[in-house]
Wavefront OBJ file of the C-alpha trace (Angstrom):
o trace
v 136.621 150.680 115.547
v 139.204 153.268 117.166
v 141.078 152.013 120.102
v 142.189 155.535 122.640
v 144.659 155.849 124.973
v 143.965 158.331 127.023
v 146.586 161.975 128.337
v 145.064 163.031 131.889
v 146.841 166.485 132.496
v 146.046 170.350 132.562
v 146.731 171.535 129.433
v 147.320 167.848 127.362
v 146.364 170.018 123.698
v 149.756 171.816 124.291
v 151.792 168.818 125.049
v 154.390 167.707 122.431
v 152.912 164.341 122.819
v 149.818 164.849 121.004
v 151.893 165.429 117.491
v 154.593 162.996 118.849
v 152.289 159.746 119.106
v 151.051 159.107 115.871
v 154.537 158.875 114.496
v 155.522 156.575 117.442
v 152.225 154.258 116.682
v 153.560 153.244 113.460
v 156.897 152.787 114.702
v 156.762 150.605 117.376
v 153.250 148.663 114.839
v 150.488 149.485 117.780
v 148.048 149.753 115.137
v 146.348 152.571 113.045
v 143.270 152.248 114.805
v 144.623 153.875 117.787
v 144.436 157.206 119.026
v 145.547 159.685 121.867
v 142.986 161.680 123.730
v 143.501 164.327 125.933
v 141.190 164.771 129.408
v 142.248 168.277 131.492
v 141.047 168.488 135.047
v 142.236 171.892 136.971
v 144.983 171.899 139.585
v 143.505 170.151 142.777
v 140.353 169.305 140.903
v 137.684 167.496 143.152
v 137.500 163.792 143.713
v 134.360 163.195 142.052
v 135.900 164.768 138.783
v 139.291 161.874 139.076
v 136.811 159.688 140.423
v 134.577 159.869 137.106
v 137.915 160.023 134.984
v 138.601 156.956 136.020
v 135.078 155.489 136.261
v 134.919 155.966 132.214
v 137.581 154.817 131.311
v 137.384 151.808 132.876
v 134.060 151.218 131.658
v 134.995 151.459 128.243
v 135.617 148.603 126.303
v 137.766 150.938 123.577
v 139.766 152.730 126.213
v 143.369 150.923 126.728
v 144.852 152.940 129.512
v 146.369 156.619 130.609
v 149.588 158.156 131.899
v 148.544 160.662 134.316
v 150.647 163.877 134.891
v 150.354 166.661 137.916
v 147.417 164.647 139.317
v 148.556 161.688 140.244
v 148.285 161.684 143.756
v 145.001 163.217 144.267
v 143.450 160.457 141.612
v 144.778 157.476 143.596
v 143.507 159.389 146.822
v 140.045 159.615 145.349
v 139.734 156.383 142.794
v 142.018 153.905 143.903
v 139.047 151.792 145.021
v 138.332 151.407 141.545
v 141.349 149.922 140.565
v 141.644 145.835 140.557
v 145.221 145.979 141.163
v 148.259 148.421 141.717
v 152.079 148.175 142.038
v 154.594 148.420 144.971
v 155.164 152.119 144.012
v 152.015 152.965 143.988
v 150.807 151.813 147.430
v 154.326 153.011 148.457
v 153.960 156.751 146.956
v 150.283 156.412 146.897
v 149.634 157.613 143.371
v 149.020 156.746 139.918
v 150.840 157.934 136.341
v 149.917 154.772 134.589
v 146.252 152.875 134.388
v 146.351 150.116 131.787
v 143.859 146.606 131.409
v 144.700 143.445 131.967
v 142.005 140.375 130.813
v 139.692 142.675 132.194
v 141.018 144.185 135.123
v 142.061 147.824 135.765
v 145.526 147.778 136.745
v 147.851 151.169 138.099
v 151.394 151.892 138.270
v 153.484 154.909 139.855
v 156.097 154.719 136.970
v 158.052 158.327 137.833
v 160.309 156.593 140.734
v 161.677 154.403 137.799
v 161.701 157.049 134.719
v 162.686 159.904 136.765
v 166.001 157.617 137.973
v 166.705 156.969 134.852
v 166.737 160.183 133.540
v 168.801 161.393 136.526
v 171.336 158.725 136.567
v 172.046 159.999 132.814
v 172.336 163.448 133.934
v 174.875 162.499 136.606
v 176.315 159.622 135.404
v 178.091 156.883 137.711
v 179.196 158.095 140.878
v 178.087 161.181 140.928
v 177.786 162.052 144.794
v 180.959 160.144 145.354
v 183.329 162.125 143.311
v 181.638 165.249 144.237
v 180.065 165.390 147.542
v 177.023 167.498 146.104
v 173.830 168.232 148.130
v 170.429 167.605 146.661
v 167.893 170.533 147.165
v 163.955 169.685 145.180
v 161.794 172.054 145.030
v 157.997 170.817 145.448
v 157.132 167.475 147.232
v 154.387 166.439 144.594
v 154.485 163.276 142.702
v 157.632 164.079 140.845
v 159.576 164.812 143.851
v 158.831 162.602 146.242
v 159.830 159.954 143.132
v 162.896 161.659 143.041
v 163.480 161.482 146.768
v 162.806 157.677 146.964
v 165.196 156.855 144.011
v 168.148 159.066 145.549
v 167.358 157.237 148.652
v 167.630 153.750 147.585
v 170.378 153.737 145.181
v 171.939 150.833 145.078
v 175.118 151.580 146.072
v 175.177 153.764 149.162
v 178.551 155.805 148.721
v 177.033 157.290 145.580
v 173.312 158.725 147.327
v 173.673 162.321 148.181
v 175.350 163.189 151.861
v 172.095 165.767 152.604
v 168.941 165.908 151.534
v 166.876 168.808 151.237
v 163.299 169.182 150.317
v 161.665 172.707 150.166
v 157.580 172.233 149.952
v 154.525 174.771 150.701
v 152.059 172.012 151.594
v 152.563 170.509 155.007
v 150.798 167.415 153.941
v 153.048 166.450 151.257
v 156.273 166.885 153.751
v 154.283 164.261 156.184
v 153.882 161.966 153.387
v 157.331 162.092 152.325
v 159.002 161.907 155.935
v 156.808 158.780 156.340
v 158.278 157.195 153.251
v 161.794 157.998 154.170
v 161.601 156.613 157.682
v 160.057 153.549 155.845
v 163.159 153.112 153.363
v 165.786 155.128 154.652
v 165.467 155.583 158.432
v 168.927 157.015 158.814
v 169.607 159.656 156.168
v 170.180 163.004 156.256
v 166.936 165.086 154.793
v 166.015 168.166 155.713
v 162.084 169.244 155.690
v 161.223 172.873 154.768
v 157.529 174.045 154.484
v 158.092 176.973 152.249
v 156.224 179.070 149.451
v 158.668 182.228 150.034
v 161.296 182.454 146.484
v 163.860 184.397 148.825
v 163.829 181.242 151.399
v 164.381 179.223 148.577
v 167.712 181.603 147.196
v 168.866 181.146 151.048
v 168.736 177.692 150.654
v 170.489 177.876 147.337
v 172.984 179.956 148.113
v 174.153 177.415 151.293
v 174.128 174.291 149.028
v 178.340 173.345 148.600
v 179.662 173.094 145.471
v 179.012 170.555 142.656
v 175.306 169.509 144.227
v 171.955 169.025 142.443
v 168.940 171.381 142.341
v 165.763 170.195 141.079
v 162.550 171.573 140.133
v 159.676 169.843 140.581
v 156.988 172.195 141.378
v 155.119 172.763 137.864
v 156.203 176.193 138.494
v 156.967 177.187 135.055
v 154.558 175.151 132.852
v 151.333 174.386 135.168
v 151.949 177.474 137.996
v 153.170 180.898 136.655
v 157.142 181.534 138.394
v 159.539 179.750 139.836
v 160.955 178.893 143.747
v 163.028 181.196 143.645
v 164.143 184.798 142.548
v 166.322 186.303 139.608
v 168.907 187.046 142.890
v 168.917 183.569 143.108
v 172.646 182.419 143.201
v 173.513 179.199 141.863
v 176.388 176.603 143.558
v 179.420 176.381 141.428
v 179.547 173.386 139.258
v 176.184 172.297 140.028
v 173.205 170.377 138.138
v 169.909 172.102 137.686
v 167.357 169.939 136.095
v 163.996 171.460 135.629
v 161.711 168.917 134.857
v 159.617 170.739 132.239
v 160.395 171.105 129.245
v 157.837 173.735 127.692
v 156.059 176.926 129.485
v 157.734 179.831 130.668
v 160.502 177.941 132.467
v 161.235 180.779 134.661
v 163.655 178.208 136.734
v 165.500 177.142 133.929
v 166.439 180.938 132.681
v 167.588 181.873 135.917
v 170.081 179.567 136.322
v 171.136 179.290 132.195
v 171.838 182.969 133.019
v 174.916 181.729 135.462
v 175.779 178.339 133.260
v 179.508 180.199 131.941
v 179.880 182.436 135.019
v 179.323 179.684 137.761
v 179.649 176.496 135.182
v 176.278 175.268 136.197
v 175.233 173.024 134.096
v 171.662 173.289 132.953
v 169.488 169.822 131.838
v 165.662 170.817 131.192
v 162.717 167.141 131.418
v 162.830 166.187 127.410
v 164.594 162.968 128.463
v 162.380 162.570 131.702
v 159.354 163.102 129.095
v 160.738 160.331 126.985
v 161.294 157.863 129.595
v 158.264 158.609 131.007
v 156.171 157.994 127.861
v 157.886 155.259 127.376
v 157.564 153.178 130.250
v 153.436 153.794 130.200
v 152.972 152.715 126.464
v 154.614 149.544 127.296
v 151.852 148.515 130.062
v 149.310 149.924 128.434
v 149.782 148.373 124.848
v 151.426 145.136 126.772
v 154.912 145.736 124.665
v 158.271 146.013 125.796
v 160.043 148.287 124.135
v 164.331 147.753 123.622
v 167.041 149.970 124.251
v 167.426 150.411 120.619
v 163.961 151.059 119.963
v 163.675 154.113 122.835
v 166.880 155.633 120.912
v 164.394 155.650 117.559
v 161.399 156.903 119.945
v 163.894 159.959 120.619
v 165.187 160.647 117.254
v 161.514 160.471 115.825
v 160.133 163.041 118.923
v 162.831 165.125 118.158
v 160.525 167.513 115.673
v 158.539 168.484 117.935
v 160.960 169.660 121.232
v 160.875 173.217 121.558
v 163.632 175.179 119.978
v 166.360 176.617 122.228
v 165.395 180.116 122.398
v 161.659 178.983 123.855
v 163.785 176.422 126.303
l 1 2 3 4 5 6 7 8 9 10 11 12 13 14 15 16 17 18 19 20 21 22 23 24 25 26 27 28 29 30 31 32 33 34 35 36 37 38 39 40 41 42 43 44 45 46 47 48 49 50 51 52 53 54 55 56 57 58 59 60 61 62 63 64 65 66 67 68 69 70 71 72 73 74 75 76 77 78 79 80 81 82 83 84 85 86 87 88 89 90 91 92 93 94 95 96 97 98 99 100 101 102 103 104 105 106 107 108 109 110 111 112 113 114 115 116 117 118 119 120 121 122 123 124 125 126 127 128 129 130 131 132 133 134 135 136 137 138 139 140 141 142 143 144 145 146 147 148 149 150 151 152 153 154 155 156 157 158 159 160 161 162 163 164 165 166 167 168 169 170 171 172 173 174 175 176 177 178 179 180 181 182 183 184 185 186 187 188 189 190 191 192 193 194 195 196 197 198 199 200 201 202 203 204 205 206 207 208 209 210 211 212 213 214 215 216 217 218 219 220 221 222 223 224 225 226 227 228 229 230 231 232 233 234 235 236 237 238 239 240 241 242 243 244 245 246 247 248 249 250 251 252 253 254 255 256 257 258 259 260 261 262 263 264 265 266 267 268 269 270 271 272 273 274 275 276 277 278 279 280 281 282 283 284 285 286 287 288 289 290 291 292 293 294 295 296 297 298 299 300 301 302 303 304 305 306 307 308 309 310 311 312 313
């Protein structure tokens, strides 16, 4: 009988995932009989559609668990009554990227505050914001970013968390949520709230960010919305780290700024790694597996087929 674990995106058919998983189902031995499945709801979909996502898959016996992308806080808004049990992020963040069973329960987890650190901290390295005094701007206060947020917030060590903050969201909602979370873990530091949707408010901001900091793109603009946050007049920081977190679509974001990577030595990361972590991390609740260092190194060499080519990057 086949076993599913279940993709609960926009466009899952187009995600490298679906040709990725098979090979990493025999590599890490999760068994033959188990296959991905893909469920698309629209952008902002309504609750009874998450609500019945959810509904089915925890009534089926065959149905192991999910990671949930873009609609993670609107399904834990509408379904987390039907969840037996959730983690500290996810009450924290309130949303859900990973649904897994447990002896019969439906559990949740908000993963992206620990994948999305990781990915980061391998971008930056140690001591990033210590050596170089960079400014964090993130576009888009969604899931992604407000994971973001909360792991520059609480890093560990406190010389190396960035000296300003600044978050740049159209939804007033989402700002509320997020100033809420960082007056619940970090009361005194410096973020600045922007309701925006304008691209030339976003190349002011851009342009007044010092030298060295971090811009981040975390709107879906690019894969899931057509654009980006800002314009083509956009101009960069010098020395600075632009991480888009998509890794397929038009990137729009990620051309601008590869445009000014020699001229301004910005330095350009798009969300493969993010996407590996992130898969990662999910299969290992929902298949009850840890996964080693070693073995997430093999995960990435045996993805590597299917990452777009540079010229579609």
């Amino acid at each position: 009988m086949t076993r599913f674990f279940t993709f609960i995106g926009v466009t899952t058919r187009q995600s490298s995932i679906m040709r990725i998983f098979p090979r990493w189902r025999d590599l890490l031995g999760l068994g033959q009989d188990v296959e991905m499945v893909g469920w698309d709801l629209p952008i902002n979909a309504s609750p009874e559609q998450y609500r019945r996502a959810v509904a089915e898959l925890k009534a089926d016996p065959n149905n192991l668990g999910a990671l949930v992308t873009t609609h993670k806080i609107n399904l834990y808004q509408a379904a987390c009554d039907l969840f037996d049990e959730v983690d500290e992020y996810a009450r924290l963040l309130t949303e859900i990227s990973c649904l897994a069973k447990r002896d019969g329960k439906l559990l949740g987890w908000a993963k992206d505050p620990i994948t999305a650190g990781q990915a980061l901290d391998d971008i930056l390295g140690v001591g990033y914001f210590a050596r170089t005094q960079g400014h964090v701007l993130i576009f888009g206060a969604g899931g992604a970013g407000v994971a973001i947020a909360l792991h520059l917030l609480t890093r560990p060590d406190r010389a190396d968390r960035p000296v300003q903050l600044i978050i740049l969201e159209r939804r007033a909602t989402n700002l509320a949520r997020l100033r809420a979370l960082q007056q619940h873990v970090a009361p005194t530091a410096s973020v600045t709230y922007v309701q925006n949707g304008n691209p030339r408010v976003g190349d002011a901001h851009l342009s007044a960010l010092p030298p060295g900091s971090v811009i981040i793109n975390a709107t879906g603009m690019g894969k899931d919305l057509p654009g980006s946050p800002v314009t083509d007049a956009a101009q960069f920081p010098e020395r600075s780290v632009v991480w888009e977190l998509n890794y397929r679509g038009s990137l729009d974001f990620l051309h601008q700024a590869q445009a000014q990577s020699d001229g301004r030595l910005v330095r350009v990361v798009d969300g493969w790694r993010y996407f590996i972590y992130g898969w990662s991390a999910v299969i290992e609740e929902v298949f009850n597996r840890p996964i080693t260092v070693d073995e997430l190194a093999l995960l990435e060499r045996e993805a590597a087929f299917a990452r777009p080519s540079p010229s579609l990057r």
